[in-house]
C-alpha positions as CSV (number, residue, x, y, z in Angstrom):
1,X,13.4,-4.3,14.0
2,X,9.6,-4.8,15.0
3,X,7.1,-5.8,12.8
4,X,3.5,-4.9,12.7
5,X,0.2,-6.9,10.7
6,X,-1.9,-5.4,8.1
7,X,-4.1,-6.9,5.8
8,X,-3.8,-6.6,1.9
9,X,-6.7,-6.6,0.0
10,X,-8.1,-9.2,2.6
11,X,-4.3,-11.2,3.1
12,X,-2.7,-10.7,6.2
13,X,1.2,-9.6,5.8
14,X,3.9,-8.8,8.5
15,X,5.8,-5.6,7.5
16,X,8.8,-3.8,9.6
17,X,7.5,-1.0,12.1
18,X,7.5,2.5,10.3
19,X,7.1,0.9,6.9
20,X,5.4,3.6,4.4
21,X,2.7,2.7,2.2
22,X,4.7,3.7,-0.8
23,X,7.5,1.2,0.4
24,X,4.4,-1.5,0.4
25,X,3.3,-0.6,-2.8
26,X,6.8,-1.1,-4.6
27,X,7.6,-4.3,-2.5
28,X,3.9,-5.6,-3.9
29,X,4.6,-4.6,-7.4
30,X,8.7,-6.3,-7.6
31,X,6.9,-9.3,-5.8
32,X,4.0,-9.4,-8.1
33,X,6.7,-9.3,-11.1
34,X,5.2,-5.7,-11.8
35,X,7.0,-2.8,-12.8
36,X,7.6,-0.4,-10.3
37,X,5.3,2.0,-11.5
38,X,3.0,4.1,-8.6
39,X,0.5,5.3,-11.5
40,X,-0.5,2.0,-11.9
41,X,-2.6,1.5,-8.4
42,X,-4.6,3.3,-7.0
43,X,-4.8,2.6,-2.7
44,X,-6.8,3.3,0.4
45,X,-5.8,3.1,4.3
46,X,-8.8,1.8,6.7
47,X,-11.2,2.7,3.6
48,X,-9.8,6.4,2.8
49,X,-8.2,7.0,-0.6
50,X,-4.7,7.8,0.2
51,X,-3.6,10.1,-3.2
52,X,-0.2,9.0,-5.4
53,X,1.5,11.7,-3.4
54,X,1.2,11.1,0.0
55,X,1.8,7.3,0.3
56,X,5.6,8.2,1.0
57,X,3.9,10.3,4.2
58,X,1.4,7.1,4.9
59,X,3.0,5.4,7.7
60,X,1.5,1.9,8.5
61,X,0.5,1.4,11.4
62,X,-0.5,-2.4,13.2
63,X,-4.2,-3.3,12.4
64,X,-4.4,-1.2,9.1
65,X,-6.3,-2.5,6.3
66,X,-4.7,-1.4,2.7
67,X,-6.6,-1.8,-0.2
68,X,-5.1,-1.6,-3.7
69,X,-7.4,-1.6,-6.8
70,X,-6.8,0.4,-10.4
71,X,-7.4,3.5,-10.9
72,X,-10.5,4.7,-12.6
73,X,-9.6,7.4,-15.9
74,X,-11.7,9.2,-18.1
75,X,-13.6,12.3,-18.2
C-alpha cells in the first residue's frame, strides 16, 4: 500500500493512499488517548471547513493541509 504526506495542524504525517479524513480523525483521537467522538473537532481541508458529515467522503490526497481545531457553539 502507498502512502501519501499531509500536514496536521502544521506536523507532517505519512498516511496510506485513499485514507479518508474521518479515518484521520479517529486514528488522531485513539492516538491522542481521546474518545472516539467526531462532535468533538471541528476540521478543514487546504483551509475549507469540511462539515461532520462528509469527512467519510473527504479523501486525502498528497500535499493536503488538515487543520483540526474545536468547534465554536452558541447562539
Amino acid at each position: 500500500m502507498s502512502t501519501i504526506h499531509i500536514s496536521v495542524n502544521g506536523t507532517e504525517h505519512n498516511v496510506a493512499s485513499g485514507t479518508t479524513l474521518a479515518q484521520l480523525i479517529s486514528h488522531l483521537q485513539s492516538t491522542a488517548g481521546q474518545a472516539d467522538d467526531p462532535a468533538a473537532i471541528a476540521t478543514a481541508v487546504n483551509e475549507v471547513f469540511i462539515p461532520r458529515l462528509k469527512r467519510g467522503d473527504t479523501v486525502l490526497s498528497d500535499g493536503d493541509q488538515v487543520f483540526t481545531f474545536s468547534p465554536i457553539t452558541g447562539g
